[in-house]
Structures are given as C-alpha cells and as structure tokens.
C-alpha positions as CSV (number, residue, x, y, z in Angstrom):
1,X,11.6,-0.5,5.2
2,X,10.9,-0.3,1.3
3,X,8.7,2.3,-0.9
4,X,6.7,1.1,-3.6
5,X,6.9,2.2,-7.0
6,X,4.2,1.9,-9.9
7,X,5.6,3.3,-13.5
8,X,3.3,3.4,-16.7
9,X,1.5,0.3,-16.0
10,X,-0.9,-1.1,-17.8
11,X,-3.6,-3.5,-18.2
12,X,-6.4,-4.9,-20.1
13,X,-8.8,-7.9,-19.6
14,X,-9.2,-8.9,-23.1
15,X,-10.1,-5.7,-25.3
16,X,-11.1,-4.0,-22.1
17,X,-8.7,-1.6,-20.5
18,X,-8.5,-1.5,-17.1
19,X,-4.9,0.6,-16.5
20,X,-3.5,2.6,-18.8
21,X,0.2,4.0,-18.1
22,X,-0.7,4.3,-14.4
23,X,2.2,5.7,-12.1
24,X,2.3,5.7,-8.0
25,X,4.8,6.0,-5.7
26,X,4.1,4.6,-2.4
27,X,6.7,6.5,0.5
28,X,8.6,4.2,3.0
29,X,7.0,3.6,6.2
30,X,3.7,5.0,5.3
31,X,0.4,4.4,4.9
32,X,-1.5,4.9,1.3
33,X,-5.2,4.4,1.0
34,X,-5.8,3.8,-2.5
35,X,-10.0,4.6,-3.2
36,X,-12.0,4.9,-6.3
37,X,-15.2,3.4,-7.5
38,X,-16.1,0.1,-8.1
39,X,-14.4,-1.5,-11.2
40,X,-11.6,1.1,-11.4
41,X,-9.3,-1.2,-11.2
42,X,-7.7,-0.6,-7.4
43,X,-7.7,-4.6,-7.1
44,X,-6.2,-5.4,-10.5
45,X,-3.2,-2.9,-9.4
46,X,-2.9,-4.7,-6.0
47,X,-2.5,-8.2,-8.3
48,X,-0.1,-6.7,-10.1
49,X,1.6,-5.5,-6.8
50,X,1.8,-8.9,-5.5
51,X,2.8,-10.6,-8.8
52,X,-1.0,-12.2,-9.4
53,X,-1.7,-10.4,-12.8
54,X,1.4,-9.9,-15.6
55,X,1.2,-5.9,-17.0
56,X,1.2,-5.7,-20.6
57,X,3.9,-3.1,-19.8
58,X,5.5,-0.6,-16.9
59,X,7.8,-1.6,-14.2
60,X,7.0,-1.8,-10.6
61,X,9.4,-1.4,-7.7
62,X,9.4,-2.6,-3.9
63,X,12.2,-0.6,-2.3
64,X,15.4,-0.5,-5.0
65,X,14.3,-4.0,-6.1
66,X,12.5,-4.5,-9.1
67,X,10.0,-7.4,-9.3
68,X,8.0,-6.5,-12.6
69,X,9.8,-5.1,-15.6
70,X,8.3,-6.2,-19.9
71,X,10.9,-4.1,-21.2
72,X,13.7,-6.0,-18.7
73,X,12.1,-9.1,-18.9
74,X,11.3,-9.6,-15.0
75,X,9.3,-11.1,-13.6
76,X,9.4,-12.1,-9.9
77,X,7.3,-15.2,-8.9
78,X,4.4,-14.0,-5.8
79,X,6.3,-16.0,-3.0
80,X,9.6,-14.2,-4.0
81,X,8.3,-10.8,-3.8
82,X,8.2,-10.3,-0.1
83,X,5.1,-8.4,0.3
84,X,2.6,-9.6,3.2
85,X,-0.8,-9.5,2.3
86,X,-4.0,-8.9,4.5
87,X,-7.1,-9.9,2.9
88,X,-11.3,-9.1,3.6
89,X,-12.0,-12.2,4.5
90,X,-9.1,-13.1,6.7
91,X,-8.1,-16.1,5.0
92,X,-7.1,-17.6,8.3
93,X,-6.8,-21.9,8.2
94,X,-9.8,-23.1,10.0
95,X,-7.8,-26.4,11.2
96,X,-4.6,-24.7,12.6
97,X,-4.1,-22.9,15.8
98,X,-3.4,-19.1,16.1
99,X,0.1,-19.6,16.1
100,X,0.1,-22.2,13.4
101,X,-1.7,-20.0,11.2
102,X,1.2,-17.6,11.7
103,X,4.0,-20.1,11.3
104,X,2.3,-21.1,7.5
105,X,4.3,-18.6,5.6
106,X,7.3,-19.0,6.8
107,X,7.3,-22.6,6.6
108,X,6.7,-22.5,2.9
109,X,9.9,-20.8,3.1
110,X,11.8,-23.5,5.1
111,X,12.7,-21.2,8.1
112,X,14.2,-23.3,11.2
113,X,12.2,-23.7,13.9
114,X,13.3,-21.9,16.6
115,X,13.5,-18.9,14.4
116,X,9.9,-19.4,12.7
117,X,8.5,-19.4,16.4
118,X,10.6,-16.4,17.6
119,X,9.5,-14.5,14.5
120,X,5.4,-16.0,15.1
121,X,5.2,-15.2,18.7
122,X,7.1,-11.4,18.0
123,X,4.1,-10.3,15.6
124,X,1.7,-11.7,17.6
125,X,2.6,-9.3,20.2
126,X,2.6,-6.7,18.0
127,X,-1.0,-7.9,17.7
128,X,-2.3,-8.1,20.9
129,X,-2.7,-11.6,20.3
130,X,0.1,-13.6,22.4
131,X,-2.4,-14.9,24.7
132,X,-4.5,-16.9,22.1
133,X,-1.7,-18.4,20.5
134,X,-3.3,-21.9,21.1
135,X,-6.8,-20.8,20.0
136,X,-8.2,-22.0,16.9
137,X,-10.2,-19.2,14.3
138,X,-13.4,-20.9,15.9
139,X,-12.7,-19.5,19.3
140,X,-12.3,-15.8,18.0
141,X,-14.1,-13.0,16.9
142,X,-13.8,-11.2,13.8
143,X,-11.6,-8.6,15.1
144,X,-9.4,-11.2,16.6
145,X,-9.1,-13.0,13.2
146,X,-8.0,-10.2,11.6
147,X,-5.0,-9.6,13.9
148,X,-4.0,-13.1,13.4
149,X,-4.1,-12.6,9.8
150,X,-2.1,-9.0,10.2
151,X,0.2,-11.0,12.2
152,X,0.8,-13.6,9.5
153,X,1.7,-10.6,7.1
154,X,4.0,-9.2,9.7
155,X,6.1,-12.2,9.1
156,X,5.8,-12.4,5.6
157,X,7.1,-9.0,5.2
158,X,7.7,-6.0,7.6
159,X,8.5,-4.0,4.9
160,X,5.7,-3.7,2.8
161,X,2.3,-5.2,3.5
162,X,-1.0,-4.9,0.8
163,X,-4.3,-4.2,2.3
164,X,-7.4,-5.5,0.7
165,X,-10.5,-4.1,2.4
166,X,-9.4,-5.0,5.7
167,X,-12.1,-4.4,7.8
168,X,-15.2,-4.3,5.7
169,X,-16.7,-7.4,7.2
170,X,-16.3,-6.1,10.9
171,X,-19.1,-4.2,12.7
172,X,-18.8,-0.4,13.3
173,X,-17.2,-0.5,16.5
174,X,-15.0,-2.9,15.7
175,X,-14.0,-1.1,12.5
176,X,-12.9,1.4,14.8
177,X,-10.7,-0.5,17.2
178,X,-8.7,-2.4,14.0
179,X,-8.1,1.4,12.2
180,X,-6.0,2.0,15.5
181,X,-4.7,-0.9,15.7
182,X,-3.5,-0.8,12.2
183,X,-1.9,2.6,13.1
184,X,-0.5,1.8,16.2
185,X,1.0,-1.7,14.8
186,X,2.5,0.7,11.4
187,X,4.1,3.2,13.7
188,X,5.7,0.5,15.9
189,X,7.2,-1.0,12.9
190,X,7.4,1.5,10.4
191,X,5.9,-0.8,8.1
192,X,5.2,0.1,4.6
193,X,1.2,0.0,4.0
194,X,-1.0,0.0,0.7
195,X,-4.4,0.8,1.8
196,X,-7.0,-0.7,-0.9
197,X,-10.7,0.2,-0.6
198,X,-13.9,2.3,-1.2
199,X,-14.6,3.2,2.7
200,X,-13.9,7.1,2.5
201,X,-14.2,7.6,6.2
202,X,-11.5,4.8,7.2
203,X,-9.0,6.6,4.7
204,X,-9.7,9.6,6.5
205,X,-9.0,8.2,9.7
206,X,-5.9,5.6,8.7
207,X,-4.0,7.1,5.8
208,X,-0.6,9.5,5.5
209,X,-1.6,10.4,2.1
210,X,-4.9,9.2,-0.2
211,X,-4.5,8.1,-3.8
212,X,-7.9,8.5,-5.7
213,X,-8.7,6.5,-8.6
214,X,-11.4,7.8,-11.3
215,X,-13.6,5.3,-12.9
216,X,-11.3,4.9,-15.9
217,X,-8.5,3.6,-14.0
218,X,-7.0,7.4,-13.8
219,X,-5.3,9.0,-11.1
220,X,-7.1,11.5,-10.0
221,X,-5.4,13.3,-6.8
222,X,-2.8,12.8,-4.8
223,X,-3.0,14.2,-1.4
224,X,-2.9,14.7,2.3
225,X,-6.2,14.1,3.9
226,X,-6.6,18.2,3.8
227,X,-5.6,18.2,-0.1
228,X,-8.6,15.9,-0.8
229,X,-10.8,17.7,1.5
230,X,-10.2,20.8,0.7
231,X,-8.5,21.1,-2.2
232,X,-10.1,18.6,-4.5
233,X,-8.2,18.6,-7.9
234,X,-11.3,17.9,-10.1
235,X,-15.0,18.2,-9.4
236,X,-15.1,14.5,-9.9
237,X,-13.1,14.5,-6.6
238,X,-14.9,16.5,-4.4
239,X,-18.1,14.6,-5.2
240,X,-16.2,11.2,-4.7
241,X,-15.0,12.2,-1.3
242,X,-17.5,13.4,1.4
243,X,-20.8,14.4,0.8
244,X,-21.5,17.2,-1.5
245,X,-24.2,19.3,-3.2
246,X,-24.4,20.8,-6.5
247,X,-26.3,24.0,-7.3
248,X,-26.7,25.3,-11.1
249,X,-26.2,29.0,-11.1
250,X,-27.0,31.1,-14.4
251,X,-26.2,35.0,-15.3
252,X,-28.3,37.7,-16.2
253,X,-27.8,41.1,-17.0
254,X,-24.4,41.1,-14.7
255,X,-25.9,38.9,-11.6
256,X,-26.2,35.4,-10.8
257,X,-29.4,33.1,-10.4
258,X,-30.5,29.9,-8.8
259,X,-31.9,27.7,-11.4
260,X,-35.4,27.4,-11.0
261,X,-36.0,30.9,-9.6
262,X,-35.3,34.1,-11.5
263,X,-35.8,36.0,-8.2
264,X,-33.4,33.9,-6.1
265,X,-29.8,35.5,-6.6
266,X,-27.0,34.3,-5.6
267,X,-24.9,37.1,-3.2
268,X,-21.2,35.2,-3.7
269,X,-18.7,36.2,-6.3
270,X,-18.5,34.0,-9.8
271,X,-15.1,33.6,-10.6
272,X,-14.1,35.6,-14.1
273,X,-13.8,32.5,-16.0
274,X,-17.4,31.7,-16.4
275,X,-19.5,33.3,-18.6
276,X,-23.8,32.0,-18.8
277,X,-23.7,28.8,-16.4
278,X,-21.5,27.4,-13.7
279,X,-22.2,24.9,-10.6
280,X,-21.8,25.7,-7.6
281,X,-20.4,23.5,-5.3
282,X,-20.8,23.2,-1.5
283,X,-20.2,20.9,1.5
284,X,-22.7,20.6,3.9
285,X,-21.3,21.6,7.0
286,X,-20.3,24.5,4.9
287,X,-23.6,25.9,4.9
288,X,-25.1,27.4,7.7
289,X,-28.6,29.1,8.6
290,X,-28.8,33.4,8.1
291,X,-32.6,35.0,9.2
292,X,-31.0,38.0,6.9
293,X,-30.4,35.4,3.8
294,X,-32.7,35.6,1.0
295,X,-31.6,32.2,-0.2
296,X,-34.6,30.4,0.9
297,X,-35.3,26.6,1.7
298,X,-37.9,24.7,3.9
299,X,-36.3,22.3,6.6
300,X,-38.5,18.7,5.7
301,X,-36.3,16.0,7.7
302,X,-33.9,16.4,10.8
303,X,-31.5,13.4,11.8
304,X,-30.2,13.3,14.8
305,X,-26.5,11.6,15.0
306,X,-25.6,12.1,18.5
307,X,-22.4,14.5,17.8
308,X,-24.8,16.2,14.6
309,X,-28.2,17.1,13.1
310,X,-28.5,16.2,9.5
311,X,-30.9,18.0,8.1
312,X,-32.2,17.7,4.4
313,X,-34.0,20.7,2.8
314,X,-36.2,21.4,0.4
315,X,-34.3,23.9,-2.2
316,X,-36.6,25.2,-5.5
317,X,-37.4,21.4,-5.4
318,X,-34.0,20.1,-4.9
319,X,-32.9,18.4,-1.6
320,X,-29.7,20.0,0.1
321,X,-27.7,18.2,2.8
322,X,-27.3,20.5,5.6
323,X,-24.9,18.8,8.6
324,X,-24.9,21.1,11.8
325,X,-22.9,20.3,14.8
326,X,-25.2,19.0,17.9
327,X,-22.9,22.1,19.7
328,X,-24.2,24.9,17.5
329,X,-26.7,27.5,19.0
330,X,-30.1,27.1,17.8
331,X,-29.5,23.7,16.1
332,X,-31.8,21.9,18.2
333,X,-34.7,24.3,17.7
334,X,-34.7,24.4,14.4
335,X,-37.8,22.0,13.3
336,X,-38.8,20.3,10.6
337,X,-41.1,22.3,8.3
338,X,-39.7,25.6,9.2
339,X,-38.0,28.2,6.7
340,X,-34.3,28.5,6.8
341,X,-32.2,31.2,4.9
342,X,-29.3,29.4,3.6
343,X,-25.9,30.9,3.4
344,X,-22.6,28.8,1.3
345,X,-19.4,28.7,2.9
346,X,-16.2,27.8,0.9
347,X,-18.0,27.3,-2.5
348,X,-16.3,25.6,-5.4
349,X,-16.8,25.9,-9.0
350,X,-17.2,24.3,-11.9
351,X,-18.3,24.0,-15.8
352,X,-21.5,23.7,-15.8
353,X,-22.6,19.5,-16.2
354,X,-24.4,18.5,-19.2
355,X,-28.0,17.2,-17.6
C-alpha cells in the first residue's frame, strides 16, 4: 500500500488564495477524513491530489513516488498517477453493464482480457456486487451504484483511493450501511483512503484520524477521533465539530459572572490566564440538571430522538443545547416549561470573542 504526502502546497484562483504552504501526510492503509467548511479548499487539494489542478509550488507524494514537484519540474499526467477515485455522484456509465463499468479503467490502460475480467469480478466481490454483474445503473439503487463505482476505483488503484463526498446523496439508512462497507472493504484490502467532506458524524464513524481545515485553507488539527473531541486544538475546532455552546463569563471583585446577570455566578475555576472576560465553553451532553445549582434556566422545548432528549433552554435569554441520554433517571420527567439548575461538565476556555 502507499501513504500520501502533501508538502507546502499552494494555490490560488487568480489573486485569490485558496492554499497556502499546506502540509499533510496521509499514513499507509488508513483512512483520513479531511473536513472543513465550505470553500476552504478540501476539493481544490483533492485536484491537486489527483493531478486536476497544477500547485503554484510544494511537492506531493503517493507512496515514495513523487507525482507533483515545481521546484523538480514534475508533473505526472491524472491517468499515470494511480489513484482511484470515488465521486458524489457515482459517475457510473448509464449504457454499460455493472461489470463493464468496472472494466472502463482498465481498458484505457490496455489490460488483456482475461486479466481485466479477473481483476473486475475480484472488486466486485469485494463489493458485494458479483451477482449484478450484468445489471445496468438503471436496475440499482443508489447504494448499489456506489459499490460499483468503489469497485471501479478498486481496480484503478488498491493503493490509494480519493473520496469525494461519497455518500451524501444516499438516504440515512443507507449512509449507514456504505460507512461499513467502506470500512470493511479498507480493512480487507488495506487500502489507502482520503476521506473528503463536511459530514462530521460520518468522519466520526469512518475515519483513523481527522484532518480539519479552517476557512482560510489552514490546518487546523490533526487528530484521532478523541483529539478532536476532546481535545480541540483551537476554539474554532471545537465549534466546528459537534455541537457546542458558548457562555461569556466576566469578573468582579475576585468571582465570576454570567453575562446578563450580576447575581448568577459561576461556581467553576477560571484558569489564571484570564483576567476581566473569558468564554466558557461547553458540550451539551456535558451539562447535566443539579436541584442544588443556582445556575438557572427554564426548559422551553424537549426533542425526543429515540436513544436522547434534546432539550433547548432558555439561559438569561440565550438558548443552551442540553442532550440527555433517553437512559438517564429523571430525563423523561423533565417538561417543558419547568426550571432546571444547570451544572457544566468538562468546560473549555477561551479569549473572550469580539461581538
């Protein structure tokens, strides 16, 4: 299998930047979900990837091989690079059979026959999909289409394959079954996967390690699913994964304040290093319900979720997110419109944010 390497690329549309010096290394055999907000430029790294947009400068790397260099003058042409590709919208020819569809890329490549069929029929077990060899994209649901066109990268490259929003056009239960497969199909092979998309909770589920991407093309975090979680490097990260809310605390005379209410204190600890403000942050399944708690809030909506309650409460005029588990004593009785002492869990800080 091969790793993939990203060193001090850039990138600019015109006079607009998109990447600037960006570095990555992808691991061999494992799965990185790239994320970050729209039009940070996770796509226009993936083109560069597969040798679809020319760096102003960097190198990148697919196992020892180098396929983009400006200082050594390479240059590798897309269909040379070896890299299978799986795109949202399948990209699957509407004219050819399953197995056709397969057999495309490898015939671009001259491969004999009897190899180029060995090689189809292999990754369409891999698939799940052996028995539909003869089926056209017509005859198959979404899901189905997507393993064909999985299968298609498998024989383009079992090395490395690029990602791109996989299974955003697939309902939720199908989302579901293709994560698994994707897992199942990456341990089998030990296949080299760049993840690319905005859907937090499939990274969550899928991923080795996350890469996150700030809106100026910056990487922000590097991590485990745990680092992210619960070690987010930068507020911008814990607000970009999960859900999260933000509560501004001010001193006086030695003690900490809730915004908005002089009498509502805040019973934590402030680390040293802020002085008049900070923001708290919290998640919400790290704040739970305390009778004894004078932090005060009125319950005014209650979701139910099946495995959860949301519940959204009404804080000094600012709505909290409160997630309790369907499991937890009490969590069915609490009602909307009741009073709830609130009580923060694992609370993160940070300079206080300019309004």
């Amino acid at each position: 299998m091969a790793g993939i390497k990203f060193s001090n690329i850039s990138f600019s549309y015109g006079d607009k930047k998109i990447l600037e010096d960006f570095s990555l290394d992808v691991e061999d055999s494992q799965i990185m979900c790239l994320l970050g907000p729209s039009g940070c430029g996770k796509t226009t790294l993936m083109r560069c990837l597969l040798g679809l947009n020319k760096p102003a400068s960097g190198e990148i790397y697919v196992g020892e091989r180098c396929v983009f260099s400006k200082e050594k003058r390479i240059n590798i042409p897309p269909e040379r690079r070896g890299i299978g590709v799986v795109f949202q919208d399948y990209a699957v020819w509407p004219h050819m059979t399953v197995l056709e569809n397969v057999c495309y890329p490898m015939k671009k490549h001259k491969i004999p026959k009897d190899e180029m069929d060995r090689k189809a029929r292999y990754a369409l077990e891999q698939v799940r999909m052996t028995d539909y060899a003869a089926y056209l994209p017509s005859q198959l649901s979404g899901g189905q289409q997507q393993r064909v066109a999985i299968a298609r990268a498998l024989v383009s490259s079992d090395e490395v394959i690029v990602m791109d929003e996989p299974i955003t056009n697939l309902d939720a239960k199908l989302r579901e079954e293709m994560l698994i497969e994707i897992r199942q199909i990456q341990k089998n092979i030990g296949t080299t996967i760049l993840y690319i998309t905005h859907d937090q909770e499939a990274s969550l589920q899928l991923c080795d390690k996350m890469a996150i991407m700030d809106s100026e093309g910056r990487l922000s975090q590097i991590g485990t699913d745990e680092d992210i979680i619960l070690r987010p490097a930068s507020r911008f990260v814990f607000e970009f994964i999960g859900v999260s809310n933000f509560f501004r605390l001010s001193e006086k005379s030695g003690s900490w304040f809730f915004n908005g209410s002089s009498a509502m204190k805040y019973d934590g600890a402030v680390p040293d290093e802020y002085k008049t403000q900070v923001d708290l942050g919290v998640r919400p399944n790290d704040i739970v319900f305390d009778d004894s708690s004078e932090i005060r809030g009125r319950v005014r909506r209650s979701v139910f979720l099946g495995s959860e309650y949301n519940m959204f409460i009404d804080f000094n005029g600012q709505e909290v997110r409160v997630q309790r588990s369907t499991f937890d004593d009490g969590a069915e009785a609490v009602k909307e419109g009741s009073e709830v002492g609130l009580r923060f869990l694992n609370p993160v800080f940070y300079h206080a944010k300019e309004a």
